[in-house]
PDB file of N, CA, C, O and CB in Angstrom:
ATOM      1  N   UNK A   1     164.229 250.140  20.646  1.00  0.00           N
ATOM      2  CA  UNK A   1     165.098 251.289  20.472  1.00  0.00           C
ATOM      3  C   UNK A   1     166.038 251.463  21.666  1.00  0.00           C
ATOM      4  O   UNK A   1     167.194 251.838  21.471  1.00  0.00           O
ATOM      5  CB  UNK A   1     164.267 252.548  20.269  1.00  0.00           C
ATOM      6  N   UNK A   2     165.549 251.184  22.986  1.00  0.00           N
ATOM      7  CA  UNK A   2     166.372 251.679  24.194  1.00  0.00           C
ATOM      8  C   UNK A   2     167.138 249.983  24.582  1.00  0.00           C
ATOM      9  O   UNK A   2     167.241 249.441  25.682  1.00  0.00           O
ATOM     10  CB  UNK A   2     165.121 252.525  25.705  1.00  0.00           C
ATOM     11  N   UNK A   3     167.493 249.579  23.479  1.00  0.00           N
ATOM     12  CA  UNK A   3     168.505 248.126  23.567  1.00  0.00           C
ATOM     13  C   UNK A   3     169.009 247.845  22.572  1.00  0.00           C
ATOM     14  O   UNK A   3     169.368 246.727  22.204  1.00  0.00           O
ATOM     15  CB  UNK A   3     167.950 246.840  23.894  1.00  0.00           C
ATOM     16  N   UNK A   4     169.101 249.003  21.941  1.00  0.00           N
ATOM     17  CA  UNK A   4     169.591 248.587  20.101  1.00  0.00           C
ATOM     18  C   UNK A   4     171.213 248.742  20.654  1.00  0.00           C
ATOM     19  O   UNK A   4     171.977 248.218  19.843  1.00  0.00           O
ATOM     20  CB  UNK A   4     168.960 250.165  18.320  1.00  0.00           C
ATOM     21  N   UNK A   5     171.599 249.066  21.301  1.00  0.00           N
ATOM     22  CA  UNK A   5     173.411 249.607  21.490  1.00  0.00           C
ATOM     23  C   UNK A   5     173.896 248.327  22.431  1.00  0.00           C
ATOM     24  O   UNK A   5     175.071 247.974  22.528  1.00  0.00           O
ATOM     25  CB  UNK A   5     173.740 251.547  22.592  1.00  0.00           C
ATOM     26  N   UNK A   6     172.629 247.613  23.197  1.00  0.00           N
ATOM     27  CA  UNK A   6     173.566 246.812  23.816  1.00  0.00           C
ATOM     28  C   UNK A   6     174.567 245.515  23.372  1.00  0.00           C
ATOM     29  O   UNK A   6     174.936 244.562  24.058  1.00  0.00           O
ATOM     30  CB  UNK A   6     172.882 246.454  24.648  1.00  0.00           C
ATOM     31  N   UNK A   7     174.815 245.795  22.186  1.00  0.00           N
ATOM     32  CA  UNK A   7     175.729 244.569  21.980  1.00  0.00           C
ATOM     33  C   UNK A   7     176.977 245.582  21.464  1.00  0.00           C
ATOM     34  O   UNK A   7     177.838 245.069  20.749  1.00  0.00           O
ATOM     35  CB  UNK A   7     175.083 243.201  20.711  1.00  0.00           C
ATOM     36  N   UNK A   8     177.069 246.751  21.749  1.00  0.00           N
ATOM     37  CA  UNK A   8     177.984 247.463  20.936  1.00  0.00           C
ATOM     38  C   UNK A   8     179.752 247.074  21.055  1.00  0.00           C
ATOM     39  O   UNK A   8     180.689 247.362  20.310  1.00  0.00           O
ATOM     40  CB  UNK A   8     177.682 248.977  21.351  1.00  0.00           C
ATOM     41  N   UNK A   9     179.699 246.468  22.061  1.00  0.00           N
ATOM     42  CA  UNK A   9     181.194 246.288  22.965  1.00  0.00           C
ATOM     43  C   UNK A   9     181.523 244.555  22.694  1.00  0.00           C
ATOM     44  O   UNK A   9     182.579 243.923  22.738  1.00  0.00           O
ATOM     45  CB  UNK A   9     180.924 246.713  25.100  1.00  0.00           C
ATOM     46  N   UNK A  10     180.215 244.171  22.424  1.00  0.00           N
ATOM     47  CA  UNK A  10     180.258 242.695  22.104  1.00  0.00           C
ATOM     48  C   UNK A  10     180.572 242.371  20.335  1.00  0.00           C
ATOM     49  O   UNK A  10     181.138 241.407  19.819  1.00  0.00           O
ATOM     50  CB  UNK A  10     178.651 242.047  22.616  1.00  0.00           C
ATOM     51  N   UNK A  11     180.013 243.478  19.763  1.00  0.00           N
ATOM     52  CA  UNK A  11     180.590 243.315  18.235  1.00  0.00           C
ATOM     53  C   UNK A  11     182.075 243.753  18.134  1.00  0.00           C
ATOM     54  O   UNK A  11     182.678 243.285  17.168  1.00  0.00           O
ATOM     55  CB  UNK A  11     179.717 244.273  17.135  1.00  0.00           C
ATOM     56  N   UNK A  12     182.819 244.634  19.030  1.00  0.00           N
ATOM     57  CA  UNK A  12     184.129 244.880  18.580  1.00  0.00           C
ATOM     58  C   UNK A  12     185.156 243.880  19.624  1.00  0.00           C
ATOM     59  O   UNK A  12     186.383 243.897  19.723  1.00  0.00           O
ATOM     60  CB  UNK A  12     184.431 246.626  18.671  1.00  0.00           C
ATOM     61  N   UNK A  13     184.378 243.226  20.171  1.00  0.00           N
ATOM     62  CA  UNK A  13     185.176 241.893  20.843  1.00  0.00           C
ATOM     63  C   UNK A  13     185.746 242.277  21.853  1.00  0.00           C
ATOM     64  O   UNK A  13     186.718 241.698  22.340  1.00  0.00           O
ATOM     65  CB  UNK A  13     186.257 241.174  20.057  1.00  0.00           C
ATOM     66  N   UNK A  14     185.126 243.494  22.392  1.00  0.00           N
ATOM     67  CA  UNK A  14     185.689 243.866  23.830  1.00  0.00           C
ATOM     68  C   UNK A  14     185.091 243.014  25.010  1.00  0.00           C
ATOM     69  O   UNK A  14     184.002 242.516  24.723  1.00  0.00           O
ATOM     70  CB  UNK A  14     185.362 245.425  24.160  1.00  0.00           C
ATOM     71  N   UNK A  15     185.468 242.788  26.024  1.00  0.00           N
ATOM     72  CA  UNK A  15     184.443 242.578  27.136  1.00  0.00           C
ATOM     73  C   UNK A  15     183.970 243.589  27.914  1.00  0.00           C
ATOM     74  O   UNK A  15     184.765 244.387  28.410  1.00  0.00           O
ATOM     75  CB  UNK A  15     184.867 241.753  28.009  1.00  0.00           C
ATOM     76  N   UNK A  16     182.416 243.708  28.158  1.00  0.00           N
ATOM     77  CA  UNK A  16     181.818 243.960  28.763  1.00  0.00           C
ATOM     78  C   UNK A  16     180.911 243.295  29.807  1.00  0.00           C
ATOM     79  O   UNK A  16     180.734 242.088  29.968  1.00  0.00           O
ATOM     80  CB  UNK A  16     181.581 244.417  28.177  1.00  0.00           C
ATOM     81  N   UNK A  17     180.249 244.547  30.637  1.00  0.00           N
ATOM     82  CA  UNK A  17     178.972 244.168  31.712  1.00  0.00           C
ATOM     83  C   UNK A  17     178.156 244.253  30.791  1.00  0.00           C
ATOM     84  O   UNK A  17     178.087 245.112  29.912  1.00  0.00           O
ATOM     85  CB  UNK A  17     178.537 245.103  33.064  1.00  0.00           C
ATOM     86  N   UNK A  18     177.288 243.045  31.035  1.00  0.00           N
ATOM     87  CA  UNK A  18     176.277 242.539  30.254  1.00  0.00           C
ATOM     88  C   UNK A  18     174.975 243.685  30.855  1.00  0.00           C
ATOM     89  O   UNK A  18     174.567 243.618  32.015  1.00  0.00           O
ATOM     90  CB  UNK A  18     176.062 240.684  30.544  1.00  0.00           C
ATOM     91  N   UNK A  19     174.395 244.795  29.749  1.00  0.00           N
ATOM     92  CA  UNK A  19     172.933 245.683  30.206  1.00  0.00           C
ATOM     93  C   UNK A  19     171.971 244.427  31.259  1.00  0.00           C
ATOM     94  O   UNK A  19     171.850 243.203  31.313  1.00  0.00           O
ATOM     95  CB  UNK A  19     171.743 246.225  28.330  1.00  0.00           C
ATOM     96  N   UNK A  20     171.497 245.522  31.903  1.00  0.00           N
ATOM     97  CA  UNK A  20     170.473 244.382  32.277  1.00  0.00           C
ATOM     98  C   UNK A  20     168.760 245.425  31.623  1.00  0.00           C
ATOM     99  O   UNK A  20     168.210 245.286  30.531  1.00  0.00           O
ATOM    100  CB  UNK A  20     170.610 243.933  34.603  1.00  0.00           C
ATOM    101  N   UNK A  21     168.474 246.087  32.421  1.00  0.00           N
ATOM    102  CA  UNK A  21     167.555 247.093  32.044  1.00  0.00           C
ATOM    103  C   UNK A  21     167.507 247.980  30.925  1.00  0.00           C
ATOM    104  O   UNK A  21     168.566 248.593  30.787  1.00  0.00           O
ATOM    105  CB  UNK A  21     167.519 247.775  32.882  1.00  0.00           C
ATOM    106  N   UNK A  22     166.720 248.221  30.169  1.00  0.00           N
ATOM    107  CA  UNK A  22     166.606 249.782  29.361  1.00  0.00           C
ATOM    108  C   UNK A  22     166.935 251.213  30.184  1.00  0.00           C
ATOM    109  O   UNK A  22     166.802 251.172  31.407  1.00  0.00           O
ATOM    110  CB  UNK A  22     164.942 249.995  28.850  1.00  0.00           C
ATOM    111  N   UNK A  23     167.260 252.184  29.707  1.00  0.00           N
ATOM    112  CA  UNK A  23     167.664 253.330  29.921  1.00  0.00           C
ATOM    113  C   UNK A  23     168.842 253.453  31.323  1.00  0.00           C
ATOM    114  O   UNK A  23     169.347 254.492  31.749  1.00  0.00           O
ATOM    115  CB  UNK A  23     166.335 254.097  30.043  1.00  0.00           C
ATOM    116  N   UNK A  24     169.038 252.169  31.787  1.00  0.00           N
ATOM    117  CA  UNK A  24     169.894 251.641  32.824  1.00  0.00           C
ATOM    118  C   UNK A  24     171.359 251.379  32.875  1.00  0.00           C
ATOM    119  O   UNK A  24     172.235 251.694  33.680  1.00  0.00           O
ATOM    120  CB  UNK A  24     169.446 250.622  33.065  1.00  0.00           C
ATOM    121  N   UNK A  25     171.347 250.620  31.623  1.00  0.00           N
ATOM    122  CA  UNK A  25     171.804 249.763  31.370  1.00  0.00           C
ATOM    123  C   UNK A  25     173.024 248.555  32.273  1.00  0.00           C
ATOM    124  O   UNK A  25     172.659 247.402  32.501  1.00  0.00           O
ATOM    125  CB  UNK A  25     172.033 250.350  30.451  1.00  0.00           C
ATOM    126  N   UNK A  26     174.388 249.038  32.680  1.00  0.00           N
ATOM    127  CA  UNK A  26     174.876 248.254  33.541  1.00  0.00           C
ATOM    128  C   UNK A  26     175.324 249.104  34.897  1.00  0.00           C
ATOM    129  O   UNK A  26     176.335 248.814  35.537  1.00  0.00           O
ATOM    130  CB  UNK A  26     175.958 247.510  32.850  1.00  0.00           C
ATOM    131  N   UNK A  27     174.399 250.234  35.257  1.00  0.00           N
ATOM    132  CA  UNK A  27     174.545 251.180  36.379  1.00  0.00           C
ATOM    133  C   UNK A  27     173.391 250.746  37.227  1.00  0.00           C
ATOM    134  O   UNK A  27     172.936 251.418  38.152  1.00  0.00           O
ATOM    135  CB  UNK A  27     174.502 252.779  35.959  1.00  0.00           C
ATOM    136  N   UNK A  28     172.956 249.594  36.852  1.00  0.00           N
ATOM    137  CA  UNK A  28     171.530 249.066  38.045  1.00  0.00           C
ATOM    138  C   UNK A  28     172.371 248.218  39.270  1.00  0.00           C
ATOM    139  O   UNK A  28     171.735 247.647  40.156  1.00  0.00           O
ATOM    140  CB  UNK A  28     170.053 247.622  37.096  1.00  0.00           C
ATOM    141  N   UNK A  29     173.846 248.196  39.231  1.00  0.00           N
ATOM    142  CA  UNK A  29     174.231 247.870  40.738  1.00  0.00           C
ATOM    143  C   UNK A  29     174.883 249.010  41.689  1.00  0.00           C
ATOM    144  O   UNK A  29     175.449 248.693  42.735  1.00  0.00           O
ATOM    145  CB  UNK A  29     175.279 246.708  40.701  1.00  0.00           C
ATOM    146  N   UNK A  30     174.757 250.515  41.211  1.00  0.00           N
ATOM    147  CA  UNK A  30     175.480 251.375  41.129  1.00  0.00           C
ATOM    148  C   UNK A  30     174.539 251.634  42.694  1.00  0.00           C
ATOM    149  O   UNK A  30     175.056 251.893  43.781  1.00  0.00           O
ATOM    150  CB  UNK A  30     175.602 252.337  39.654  1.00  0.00           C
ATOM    151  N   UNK A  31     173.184 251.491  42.444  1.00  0.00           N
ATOM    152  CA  UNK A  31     172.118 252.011  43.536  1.00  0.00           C
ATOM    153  C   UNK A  31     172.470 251.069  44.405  1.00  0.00           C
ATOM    154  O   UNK A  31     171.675 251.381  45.292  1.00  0.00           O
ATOM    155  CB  UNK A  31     170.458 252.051  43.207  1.00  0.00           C
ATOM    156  N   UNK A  32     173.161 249.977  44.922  1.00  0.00           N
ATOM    157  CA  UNK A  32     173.160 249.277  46.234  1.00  0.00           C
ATOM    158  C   UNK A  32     174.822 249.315  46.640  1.00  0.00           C
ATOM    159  O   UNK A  32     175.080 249.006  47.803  1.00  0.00           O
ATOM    160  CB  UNK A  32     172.455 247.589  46.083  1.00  0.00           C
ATOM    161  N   UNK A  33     175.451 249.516  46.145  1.00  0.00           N
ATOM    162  CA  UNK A  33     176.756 249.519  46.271  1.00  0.00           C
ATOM    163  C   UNK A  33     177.570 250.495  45.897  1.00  0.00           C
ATOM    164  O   UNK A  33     177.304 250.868  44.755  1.00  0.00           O
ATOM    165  CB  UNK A  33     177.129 248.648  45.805  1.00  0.00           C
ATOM    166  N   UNK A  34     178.545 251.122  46.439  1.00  0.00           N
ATOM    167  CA  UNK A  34     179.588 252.339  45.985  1.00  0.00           C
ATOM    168  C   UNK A  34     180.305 251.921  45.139  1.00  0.00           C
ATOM    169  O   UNK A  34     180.694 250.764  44.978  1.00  0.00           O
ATOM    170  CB  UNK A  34     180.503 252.931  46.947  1.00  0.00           C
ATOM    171  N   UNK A  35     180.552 252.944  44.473  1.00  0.00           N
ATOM    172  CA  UNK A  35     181.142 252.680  42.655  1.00  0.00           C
ATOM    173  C   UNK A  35     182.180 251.997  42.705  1.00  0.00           C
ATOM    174  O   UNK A  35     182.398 251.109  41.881  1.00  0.00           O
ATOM    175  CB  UNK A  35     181.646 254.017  41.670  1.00  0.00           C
ATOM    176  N   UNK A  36     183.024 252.299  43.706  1.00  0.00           N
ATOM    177  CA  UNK A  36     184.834 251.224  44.110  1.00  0.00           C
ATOM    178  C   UNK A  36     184.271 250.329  44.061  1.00  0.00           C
ATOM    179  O   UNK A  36     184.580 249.798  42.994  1.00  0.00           O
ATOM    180  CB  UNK A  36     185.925 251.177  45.663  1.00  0.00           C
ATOM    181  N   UNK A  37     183.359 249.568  44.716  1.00  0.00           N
ATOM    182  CA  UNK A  37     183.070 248.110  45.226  1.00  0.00           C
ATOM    183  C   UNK A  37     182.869 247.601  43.575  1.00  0.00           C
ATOM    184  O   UNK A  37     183.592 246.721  43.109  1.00  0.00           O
ATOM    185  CB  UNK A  37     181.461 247.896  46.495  1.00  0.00           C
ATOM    186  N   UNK A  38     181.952 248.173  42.884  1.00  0.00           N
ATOM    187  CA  UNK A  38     181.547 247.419  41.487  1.00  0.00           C
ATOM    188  C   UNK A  38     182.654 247.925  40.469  1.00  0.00           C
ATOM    189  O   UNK A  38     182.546 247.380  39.371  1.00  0.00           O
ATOM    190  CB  UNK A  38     179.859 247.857  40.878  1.00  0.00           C
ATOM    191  N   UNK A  39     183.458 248.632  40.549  1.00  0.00           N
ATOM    192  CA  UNK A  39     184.582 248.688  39.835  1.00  0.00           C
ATOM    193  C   UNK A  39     185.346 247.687  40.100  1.00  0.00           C
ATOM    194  O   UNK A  39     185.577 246.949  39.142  1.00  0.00           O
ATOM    195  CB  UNK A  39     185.216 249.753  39.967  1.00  0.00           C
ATOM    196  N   UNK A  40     185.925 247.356  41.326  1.00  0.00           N
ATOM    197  CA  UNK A  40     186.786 246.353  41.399  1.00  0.00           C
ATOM    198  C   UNK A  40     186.261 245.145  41.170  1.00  0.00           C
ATOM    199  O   UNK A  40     186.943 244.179  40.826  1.00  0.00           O
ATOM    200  CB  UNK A  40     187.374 246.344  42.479  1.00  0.00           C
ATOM    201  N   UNK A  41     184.979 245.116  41.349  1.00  0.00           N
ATOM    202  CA  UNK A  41     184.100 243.153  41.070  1.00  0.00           C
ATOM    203  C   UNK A  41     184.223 243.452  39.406  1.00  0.00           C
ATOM    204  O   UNK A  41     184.587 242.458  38.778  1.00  0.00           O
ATOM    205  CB  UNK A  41     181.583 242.750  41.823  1.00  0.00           C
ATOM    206  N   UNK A  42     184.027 244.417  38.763  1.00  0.00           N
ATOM    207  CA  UNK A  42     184.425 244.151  37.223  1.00  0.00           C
ATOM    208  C   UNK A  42     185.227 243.977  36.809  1.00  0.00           C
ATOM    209  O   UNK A  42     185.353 243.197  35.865  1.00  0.00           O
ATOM    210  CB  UNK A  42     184.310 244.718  36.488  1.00  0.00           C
ATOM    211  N   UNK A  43     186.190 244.669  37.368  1.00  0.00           N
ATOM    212  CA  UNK A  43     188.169 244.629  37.263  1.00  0.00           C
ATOM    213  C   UNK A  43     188.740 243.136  37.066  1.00  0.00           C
ATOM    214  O   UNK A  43     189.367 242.437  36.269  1.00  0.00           O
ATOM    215  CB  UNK A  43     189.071 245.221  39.020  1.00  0.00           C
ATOM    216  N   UNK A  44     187.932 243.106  38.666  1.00  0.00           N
ATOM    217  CA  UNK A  44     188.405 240.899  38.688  1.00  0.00           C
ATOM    218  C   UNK A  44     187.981 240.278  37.522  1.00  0.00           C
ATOM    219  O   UNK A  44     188.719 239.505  36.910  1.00  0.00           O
ATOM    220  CB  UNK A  44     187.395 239.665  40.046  1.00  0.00           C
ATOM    221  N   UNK A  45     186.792 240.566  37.142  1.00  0.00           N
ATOM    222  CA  UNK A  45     186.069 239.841  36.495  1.00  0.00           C
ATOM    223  C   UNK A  45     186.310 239.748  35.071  1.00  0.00           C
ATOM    224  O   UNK A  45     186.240 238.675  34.470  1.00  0.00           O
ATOM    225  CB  UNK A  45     184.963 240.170  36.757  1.00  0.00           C
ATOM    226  N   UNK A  46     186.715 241.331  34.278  1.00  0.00           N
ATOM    227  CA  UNK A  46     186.495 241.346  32.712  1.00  0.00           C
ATOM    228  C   UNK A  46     188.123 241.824  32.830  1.00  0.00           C
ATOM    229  O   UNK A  46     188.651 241.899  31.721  1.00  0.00           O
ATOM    230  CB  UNK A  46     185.054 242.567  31.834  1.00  0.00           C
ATOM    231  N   UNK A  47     188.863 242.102  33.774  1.00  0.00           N
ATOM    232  CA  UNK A  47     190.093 242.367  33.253  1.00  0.00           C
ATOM    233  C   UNK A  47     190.407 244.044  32.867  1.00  0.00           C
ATOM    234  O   UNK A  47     189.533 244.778  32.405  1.00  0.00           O
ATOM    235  CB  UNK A  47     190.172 241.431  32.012  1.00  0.00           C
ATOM    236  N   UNK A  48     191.641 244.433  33.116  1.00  0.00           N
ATOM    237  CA  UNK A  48     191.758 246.042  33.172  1.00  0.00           C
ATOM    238  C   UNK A  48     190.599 247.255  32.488  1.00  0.00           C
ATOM    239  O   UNK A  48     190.034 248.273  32.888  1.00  0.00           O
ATOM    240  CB  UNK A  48     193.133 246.292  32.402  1.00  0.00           C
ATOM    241  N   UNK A  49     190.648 246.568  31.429  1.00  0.00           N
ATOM    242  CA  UNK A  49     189.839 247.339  30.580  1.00  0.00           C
ATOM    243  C   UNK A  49     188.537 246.805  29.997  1.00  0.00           C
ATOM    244  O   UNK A  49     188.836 245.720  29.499  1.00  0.00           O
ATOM    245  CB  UNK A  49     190.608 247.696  29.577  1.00  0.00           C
ATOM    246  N   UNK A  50     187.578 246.975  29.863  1.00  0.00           N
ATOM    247  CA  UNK A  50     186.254 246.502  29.802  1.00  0.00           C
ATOM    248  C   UNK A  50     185.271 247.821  29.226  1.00  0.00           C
ATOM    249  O   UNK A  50     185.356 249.019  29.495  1.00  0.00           O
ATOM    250  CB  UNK A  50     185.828 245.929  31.368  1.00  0.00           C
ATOM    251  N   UNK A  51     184.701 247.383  28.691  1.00  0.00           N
ATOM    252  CA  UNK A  51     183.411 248.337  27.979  1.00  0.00           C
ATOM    253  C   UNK A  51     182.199 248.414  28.627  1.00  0.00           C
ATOM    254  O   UNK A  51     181.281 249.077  28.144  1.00  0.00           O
ATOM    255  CB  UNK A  51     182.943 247.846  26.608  1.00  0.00           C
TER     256      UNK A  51
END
């Protein structure tokens, strides 16, 4: 039940950060690093807009 949504961004062909954890989902790098830092490593990574 607490992983039924993670493909939700992957069925409408968006890119996303891949969940890693339940009830987590892609905010488990949020605890070692400030939100700028992992915004911009996603930015590079999936491109302006990302799910």
């Amino acid at each position: 039940y607490t992983t039924l949504n993670f493909d939700y961004w992957k069925k409408r062909g968006i890119p996303y950060v891949t969940p890693t954890l339940p009830f987590l989902g892609s905010l488990f790098p949020l605890f070692w690093k400030p939100t700028h830092d992992v915004d911009l490593e996603r930015c590079q990574k999936l491109g302006p807009v990302y799910g």
